[in-house]
LODRENZA-580238 format. One record per residue (C-alpha): x, z, y. Coordinates in steps of 0.001 Angstrom, whole numbers. Layout:
BEGIN
x  z  y
X  Z  Y
...
This chain:
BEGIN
x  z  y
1393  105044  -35819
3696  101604  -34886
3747  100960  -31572
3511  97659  -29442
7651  97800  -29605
7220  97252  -33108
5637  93725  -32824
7570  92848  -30097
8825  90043  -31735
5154  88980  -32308
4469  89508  -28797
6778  87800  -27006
6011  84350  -28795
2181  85080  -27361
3424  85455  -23929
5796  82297  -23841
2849  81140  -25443
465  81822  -22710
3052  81043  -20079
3695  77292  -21306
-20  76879  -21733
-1508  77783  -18210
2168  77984  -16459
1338  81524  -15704
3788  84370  -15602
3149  86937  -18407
4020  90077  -19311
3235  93120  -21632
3724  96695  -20361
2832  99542  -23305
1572  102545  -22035
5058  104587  -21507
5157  101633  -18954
7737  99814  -20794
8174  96352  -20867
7838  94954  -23897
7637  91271  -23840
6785  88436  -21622
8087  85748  -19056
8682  88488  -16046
11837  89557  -15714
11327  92304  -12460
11761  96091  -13085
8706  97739  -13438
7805  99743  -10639
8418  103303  -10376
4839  104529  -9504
3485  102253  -12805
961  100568  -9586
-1979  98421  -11163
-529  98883  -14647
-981  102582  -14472
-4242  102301  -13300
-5330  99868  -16234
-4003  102476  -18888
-5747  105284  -17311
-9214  103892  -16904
-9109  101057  -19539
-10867  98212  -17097
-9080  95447  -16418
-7760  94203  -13149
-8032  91088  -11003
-7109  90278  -7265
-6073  87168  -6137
-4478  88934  -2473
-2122  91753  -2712
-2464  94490  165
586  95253  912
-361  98292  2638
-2917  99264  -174
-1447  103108  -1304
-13  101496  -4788
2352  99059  -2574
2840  102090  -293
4394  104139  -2974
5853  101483  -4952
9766  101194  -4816
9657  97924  -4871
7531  97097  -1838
10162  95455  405
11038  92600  -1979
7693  91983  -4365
7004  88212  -4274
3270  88932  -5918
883  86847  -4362
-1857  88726  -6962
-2214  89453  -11028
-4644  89809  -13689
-4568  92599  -16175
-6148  93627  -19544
-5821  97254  -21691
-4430  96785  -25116
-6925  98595  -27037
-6160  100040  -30563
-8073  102823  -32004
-9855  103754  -29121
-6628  104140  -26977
-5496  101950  -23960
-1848  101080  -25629
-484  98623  -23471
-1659  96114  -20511
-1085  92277  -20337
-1532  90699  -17351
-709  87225  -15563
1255  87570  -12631
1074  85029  -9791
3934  84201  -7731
2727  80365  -6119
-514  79583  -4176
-907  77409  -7293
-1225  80265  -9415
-4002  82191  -7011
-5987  78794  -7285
-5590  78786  -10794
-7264  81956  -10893
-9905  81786  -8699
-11220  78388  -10071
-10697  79565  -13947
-11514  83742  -13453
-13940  84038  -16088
-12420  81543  -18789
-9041  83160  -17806
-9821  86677  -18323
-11964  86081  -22113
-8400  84239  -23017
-6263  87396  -22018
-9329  89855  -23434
-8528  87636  -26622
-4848  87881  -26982
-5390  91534  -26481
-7372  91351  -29452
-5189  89490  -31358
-2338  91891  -30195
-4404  94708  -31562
-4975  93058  -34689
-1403  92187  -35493
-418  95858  -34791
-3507  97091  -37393
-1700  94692  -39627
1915  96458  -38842
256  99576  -39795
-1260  98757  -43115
2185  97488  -43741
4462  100488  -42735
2118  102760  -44505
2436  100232  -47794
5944  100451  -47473
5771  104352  -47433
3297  104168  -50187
5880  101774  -52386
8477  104028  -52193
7554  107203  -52696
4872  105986  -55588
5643  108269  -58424
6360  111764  -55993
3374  111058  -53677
1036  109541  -56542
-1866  111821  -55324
-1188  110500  -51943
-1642  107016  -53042
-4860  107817  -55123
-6302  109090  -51892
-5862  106022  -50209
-6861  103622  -53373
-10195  105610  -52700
-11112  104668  -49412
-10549  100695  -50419
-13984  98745  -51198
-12081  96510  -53579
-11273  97345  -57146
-7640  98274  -57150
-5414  98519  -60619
-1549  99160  -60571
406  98021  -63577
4110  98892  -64776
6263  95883  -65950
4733  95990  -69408
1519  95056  -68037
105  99129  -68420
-2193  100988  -66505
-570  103227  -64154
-3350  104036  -61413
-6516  102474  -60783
-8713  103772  -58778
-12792  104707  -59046
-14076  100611  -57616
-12397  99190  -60612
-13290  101822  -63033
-16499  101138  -62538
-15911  98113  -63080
-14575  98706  -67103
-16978  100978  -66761
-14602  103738  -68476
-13308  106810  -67062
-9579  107764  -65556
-8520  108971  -69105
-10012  106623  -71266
-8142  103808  -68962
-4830  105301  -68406
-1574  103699  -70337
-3960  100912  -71609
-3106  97419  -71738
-4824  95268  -69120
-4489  92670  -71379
-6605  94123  -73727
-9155  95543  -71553
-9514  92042  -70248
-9910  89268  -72980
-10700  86577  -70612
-8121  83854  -70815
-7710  82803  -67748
-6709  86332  -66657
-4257  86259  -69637
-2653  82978  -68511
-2856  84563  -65056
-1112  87810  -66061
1488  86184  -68786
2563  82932  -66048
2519  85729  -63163
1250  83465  -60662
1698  85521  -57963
-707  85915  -54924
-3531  83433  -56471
-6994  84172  -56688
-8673  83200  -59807
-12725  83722  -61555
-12661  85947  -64087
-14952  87417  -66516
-15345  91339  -67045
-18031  92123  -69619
-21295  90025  -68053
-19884  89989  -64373
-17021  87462  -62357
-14852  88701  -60166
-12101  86760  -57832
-8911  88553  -58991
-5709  88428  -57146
-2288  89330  -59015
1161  90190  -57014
4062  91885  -57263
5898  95031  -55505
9597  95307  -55846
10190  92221  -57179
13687  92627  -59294
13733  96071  -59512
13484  98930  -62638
10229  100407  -60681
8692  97089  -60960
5198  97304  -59594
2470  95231  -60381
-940  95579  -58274
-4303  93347  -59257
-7011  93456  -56509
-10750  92428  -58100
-13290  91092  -55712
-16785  91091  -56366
-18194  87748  -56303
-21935  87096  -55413
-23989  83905  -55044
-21419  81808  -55416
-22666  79650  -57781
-20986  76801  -60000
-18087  77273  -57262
-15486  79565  -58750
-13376  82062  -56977
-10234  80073  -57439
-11617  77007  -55796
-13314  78617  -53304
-9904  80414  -52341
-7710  77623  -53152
-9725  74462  -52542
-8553  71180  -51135
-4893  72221  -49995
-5052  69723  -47228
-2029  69616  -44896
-244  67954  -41885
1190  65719  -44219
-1979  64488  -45483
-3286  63367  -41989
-2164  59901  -41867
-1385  58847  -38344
2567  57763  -37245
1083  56785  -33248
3126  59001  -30794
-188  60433  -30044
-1189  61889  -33673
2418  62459  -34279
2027  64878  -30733
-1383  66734  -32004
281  67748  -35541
3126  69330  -34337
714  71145  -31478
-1838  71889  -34338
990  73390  -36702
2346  75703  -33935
-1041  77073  -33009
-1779  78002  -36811
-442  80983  -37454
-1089  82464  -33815
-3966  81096  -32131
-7357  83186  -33742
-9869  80326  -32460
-9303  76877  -32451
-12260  74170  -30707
-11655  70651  -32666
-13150  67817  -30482
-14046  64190  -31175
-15835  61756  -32481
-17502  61713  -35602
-15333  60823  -38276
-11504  61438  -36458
-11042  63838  -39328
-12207  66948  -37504
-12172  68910  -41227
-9252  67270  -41975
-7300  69310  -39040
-9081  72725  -39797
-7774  72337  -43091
-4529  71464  -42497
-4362  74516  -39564
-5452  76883  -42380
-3276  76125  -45312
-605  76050  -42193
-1804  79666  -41554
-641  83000  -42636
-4320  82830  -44168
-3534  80135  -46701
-3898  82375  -49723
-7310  83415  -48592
-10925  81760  -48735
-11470  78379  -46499
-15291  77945  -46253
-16790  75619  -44323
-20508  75542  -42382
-22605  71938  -41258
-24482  73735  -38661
-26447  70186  -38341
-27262  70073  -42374
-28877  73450  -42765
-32337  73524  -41523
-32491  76561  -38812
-35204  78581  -40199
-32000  78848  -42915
-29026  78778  -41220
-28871  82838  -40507
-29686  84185  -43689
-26940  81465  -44994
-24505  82314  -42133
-24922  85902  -42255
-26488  87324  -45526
-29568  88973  -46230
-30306  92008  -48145
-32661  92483  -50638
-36633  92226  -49461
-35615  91051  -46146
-38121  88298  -45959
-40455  86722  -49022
-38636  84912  -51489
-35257  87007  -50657
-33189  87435  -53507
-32702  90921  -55571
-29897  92325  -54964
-29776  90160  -51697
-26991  87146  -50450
-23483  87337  -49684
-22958  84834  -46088
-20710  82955  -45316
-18909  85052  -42780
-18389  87734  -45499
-17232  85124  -48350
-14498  83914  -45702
-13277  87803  -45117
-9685  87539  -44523
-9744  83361  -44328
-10969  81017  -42352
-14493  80050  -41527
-14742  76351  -40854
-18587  75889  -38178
-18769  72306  -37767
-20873  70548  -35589
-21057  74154  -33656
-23155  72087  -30955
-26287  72727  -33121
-26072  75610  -33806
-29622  77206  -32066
-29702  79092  -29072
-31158  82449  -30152
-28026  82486  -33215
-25443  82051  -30344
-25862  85266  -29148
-25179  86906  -32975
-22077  84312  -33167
-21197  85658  -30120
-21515  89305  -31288
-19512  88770  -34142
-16800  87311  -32513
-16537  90134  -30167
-16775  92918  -32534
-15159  91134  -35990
-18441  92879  -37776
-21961  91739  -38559
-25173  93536  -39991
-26686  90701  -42636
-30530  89951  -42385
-32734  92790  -42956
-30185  95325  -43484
-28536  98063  -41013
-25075  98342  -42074
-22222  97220  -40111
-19987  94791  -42280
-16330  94746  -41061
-14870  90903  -40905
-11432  89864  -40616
-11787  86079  -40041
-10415  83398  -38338
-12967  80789  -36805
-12591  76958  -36615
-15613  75597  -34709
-15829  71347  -34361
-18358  69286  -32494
-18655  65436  -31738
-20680  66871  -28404
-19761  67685  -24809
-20073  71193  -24883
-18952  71846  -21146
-22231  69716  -20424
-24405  71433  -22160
-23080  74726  -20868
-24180  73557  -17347
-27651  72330  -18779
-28087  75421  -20627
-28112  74379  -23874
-25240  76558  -25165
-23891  79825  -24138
-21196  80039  -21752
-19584  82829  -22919
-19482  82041  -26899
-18112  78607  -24977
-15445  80343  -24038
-14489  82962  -26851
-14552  79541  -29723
-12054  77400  -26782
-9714  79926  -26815
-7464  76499  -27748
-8844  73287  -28085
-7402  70292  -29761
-9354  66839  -28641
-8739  64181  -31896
-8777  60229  -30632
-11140  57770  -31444
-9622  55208  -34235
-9604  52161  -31037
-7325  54388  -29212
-4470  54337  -31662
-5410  51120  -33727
-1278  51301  -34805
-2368  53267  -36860
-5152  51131  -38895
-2646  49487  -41383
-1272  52520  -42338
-5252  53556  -42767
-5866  50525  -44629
-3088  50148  -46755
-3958  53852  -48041
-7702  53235  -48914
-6401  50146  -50973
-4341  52005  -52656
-7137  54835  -53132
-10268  52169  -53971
-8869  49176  -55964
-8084  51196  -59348
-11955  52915  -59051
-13875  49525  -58152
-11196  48186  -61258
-10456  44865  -58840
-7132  42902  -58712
-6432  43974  -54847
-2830  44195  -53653
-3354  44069  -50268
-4866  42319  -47647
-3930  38770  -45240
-2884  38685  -41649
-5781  37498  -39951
-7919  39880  -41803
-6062  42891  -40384
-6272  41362  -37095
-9627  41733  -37253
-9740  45411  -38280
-7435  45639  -35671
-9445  44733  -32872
-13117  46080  -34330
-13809  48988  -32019
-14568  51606  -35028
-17580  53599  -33548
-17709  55617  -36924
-13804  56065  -36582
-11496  56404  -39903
-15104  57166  -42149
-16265  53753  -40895
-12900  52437  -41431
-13093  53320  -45149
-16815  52291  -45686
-15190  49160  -44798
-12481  48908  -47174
-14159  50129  -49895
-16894  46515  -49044
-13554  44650  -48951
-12372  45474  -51978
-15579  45360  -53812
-16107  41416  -52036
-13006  40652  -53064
-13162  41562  -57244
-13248  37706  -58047
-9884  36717  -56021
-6897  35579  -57919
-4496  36499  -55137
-5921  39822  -55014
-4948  39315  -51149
-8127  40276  -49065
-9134  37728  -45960
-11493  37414  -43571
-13756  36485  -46471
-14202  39803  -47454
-15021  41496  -44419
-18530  42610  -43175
-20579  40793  -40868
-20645  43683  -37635
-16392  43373  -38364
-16410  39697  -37487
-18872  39730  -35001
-17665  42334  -33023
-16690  40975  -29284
-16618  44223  -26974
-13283  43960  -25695
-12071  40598  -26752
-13223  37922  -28516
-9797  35972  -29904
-6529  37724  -29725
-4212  36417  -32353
-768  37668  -30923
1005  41208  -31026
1617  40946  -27677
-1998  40684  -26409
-3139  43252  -28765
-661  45596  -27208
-2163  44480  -23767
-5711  45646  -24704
-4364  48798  -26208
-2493  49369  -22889
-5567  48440  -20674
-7887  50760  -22858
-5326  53596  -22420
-4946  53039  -18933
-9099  53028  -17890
-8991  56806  -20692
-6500  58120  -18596
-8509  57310  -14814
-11336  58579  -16827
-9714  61809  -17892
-7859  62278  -14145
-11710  61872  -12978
-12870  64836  -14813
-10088  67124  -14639
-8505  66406  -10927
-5269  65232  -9596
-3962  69112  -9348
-805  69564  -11145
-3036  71727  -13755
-5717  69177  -13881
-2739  67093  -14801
-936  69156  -17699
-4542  68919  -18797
-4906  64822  -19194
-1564  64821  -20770
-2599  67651  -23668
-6023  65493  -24114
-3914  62188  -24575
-1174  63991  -26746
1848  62776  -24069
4268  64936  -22231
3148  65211  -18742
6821  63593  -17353
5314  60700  -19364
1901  60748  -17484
3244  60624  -14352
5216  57838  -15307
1924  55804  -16282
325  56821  -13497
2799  55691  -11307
2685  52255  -13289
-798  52143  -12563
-565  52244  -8770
């Protein structure tokens, strides 16, 4: 069984992690009481103390004063020079077993504050990168005992038939001629032939489907495709195992597909490979949330998007997943505001067969399951209704659900992208959304800007969609005048960048008689030219940049309003304007 030494690598990017993000010391002790990663760098004590006591009983641990004359101080070794001011600690649960403890150790008054003000929301974020801790080392297992499995293939072949057995999926092994050297009963049944029958065959000719063919004869390795087996689809992966070598393995994993409809498997596992480099934005500010959003992918297991509509909420979530260590794997997405709610469960969950009148035989695959080992995309998560909160919730918590009508647990290994336009913190307090599914889906949040808050980038934006539109409207457009882009400029973009192309796309159909093919202020829609919130006639760079500045400088009193002038209330503003906070302190002290 690997131990929390094994991923230590792993764990010690969590823990710098969780240091830079809340300025918190963190550590991780397994339960030998070894250190094993983290930003604490004082022995462990002799007597284990709190640690100990967290292995043993498996509750975590939170005090904000340390006794010093408690009986764990009194028999610690360390007594006369601990600098603790207090701690919070969480078991590292795998299997059952308490295998380690992380916990936040506070050294500043700061840091006691910190806690006291943020307990709750502090302790679901450390119960969560326990979690993910576990889950990484369930993943170092599976791969230690694949490795064993790999190499001893042909002596411990019964071994590995054993273990074939216990998979849901239909699992075939091919040599390097393409011929069936294992398979196991799943995807026999799916041939619908027996072990002997099967044996030394061809997959090739068991499978006429040409897609598979041009799958199997290109090798393209680790890509899911639809294929057909006598009247059923399946989503088929193909890789490789010893890449190079004589004992060339070759392993094909079939996944039953159900419900999908005029979707295939490959698209739904492969569609739209949006990334960072698609989102177009070159304003220190976007430039600042790509490079956060690309080092939170492949660690962070829930991301909160936040923002207006149309600041490319989607765009981000699928840029994070294709980012992701998931990217192979299905990306489906959820409008919890475009499903009617009577729906929404049986859609978000499954049902099984007779569940409720009109249910389908054989029952619906959700959309939980058909993400299983991707990424589930909830937008607009703020309408989701109250009474399925509590079943998110569940399923967050336990990475299983039971679908609609039916008993049986379903395991899940999922990542979750939730997105809302709303002020979820406000409806918390109202009541309107659960505080602690708040919580578990903000494990990191990433606030997008309104368009008018980074209007440098609008001729980048524009200049794109021209590019995009003119050859589909078939219009002689090259590009578009000064004073015209002035006036984009300044517009104040309540539907952000979708607005922003609606109005393009009127541009360039206005302007199909032009002989220029240079768009102007002719072309332009009536709410564009009329619009006078902040100012009415600005013509120079220079003023523009003014009411940019101004604009910025009334968000950020706004956003030290709501979060506090603490130094953490602070490091918050700057991460919600995308700036360094040396840079916000700079602007603040401009402003007074």
């Amino acid at each position: 069984m690997p131990e929390l030494m094994d991923i230590r690598d792993f764990i010690q990017k969590i823990a710098q992690g969780i240091t830079f993000a809340i300025g918190i010391d963190t550590q991780v002790i397994d339960s030998n009481l070894q250190r094993v990663a983290g930003t604490v760098y004082k022995p462990i004590p002799k007597n284990g103390g709190i640690v100990k006591r967290v292995v043993e009983t498996g509750e975590y641990a939170i005090s904000t004063t340390v006794d010093r004359k408690s009986p764990a101080c009194l028999n610690c070794n360390q007594r006369a020079s601990c600098k603790e001011m207090g701690y919070l600690h969480c078991p590292i649960v795998h299997g059952n077993v308490v295998i380690g403890v992380m916990g936040l150790i506070c050294y500043e008054k700061e840091h006691i504050e910190k806690i006291k003000d943020e307990r709750r929301g502090l302790l679901n974020f450390i119960q969560s990168m326990c979690e993910l801790i576990a889950l990484k080392l369930k993943e170092e297992e599976v791969r230690q005992k694949e490795q064993q499995i790999y190499r001893k293939l042909d002596s411990q072949n019964q071994v590995l038939n054993q273990v074939l057995e216990q998979i849901s999926d239909g699992y075939v092994l091919l040599d390097a001629d393409n011929m069936i050297r294992n398979i196991n009963r799943k995807a026999l049944n799916i041939f619908k032939m027996d072990y002997e029958s099967v044996l030394e065959k061809n997959i090739l000719d068991l499978i006429p489907d040409p897609v598979f063919h041009k799958m199997i004869e290109d090798e393209s390795v680790n890509v899911y495709e639809k294929i057909k087996i006598g009247e059923e689809s399946y989503g088929t992966l193909f890789y490789k195992v010893a890449e190079g070598r004589e004992d060339l393995v070759k392993i094909l994993n079939f996944k039953t597909i159900v419900n999908i409809g005029s979707r295939i498997a490959g698209e739904a596992f492969r569609e739209n490979q949006i990334t960072f480099s698609h989102i177009l934005g070159n304003s220190p500010r976007m430039r600042h949330l790509k490079e956060i959003a690309q080092k939170v992918a492949r660690t962070m297991p829930n991301i909160l998007l936040t923002g207006e509509t149309g600041t490319g909420k989607e765009m981000f979530a699928r840029a994070i997943h294709n980012a992701s260590d998931r990217c192979g794997n299905p990306f489906i997405t959820v409008n919890c505001a475009a499903i009617p709610m009577e729906l929404l469960e049986s859609e978000l969950f499954g049902y099984e067969e007779g569940a409720f009148t009109g249910a389908k035989k054989g029952g619906k695959i959700g959309k939980f399951e058909l993400a299983d080992t991707g990424t589930i995309f909830l937008d607009e998560i703020g309408e989701m209704p109250f009474h399925l909160q509590a079943k998110l919730l569940r399923v967050l918590q336990e990475r299983k659900l039971e679908r609609v009508g039916g008993n049986k647990q379903v395991s899940l290994n999922i990542r979750i992208i939730s997105a809302t336009n709303r002020n979820l913190e406000k409806m918390v307090e109202e009541g309107k959304f659960r505080e602690d599914l708040y919580y578990r889906l903000n494990i990191f949040e990433i606030h997008l800007p309104p368009l008018r808050e980074r209007p440098e980038d609008i001729p980048l934006l524009v200049h794109y969609f021209i590019e995009k539109y003119r050859s589909f409207f078939e219009v002689n457009v090259s590009g578009i005048d000064q004073e015209a882009m002035e006036h984009l400029c300044r517009y104040q973009w309540k539907g952000n960048i979708r607005e922003l192309e609606n109005v393009v796309q009127y541009m360039i159909s206005m302007n199909s008689d032009s002989i220029s093919g240079i768009m102007g202020i002719s072309t332009l829609p009536a709410q564009v030219m009329e619009d006078r919130i902040f100012h009415a006639e600005v013509n120079t760079q220079e003023e523009r940049e003014m009411d940019f500045k101004l604009r910025e400088m009334i968000h950020m009193k706004e956003l030290l309003k709501q979060y506090g002038d603490t130094t953490e209330g602070k490091k918050q503003v700057a991460r919600q304007m995308g700036i360094s906070l040396a840079t916000l302190y700079r602007r603040i002290n401009k402003m007074q």
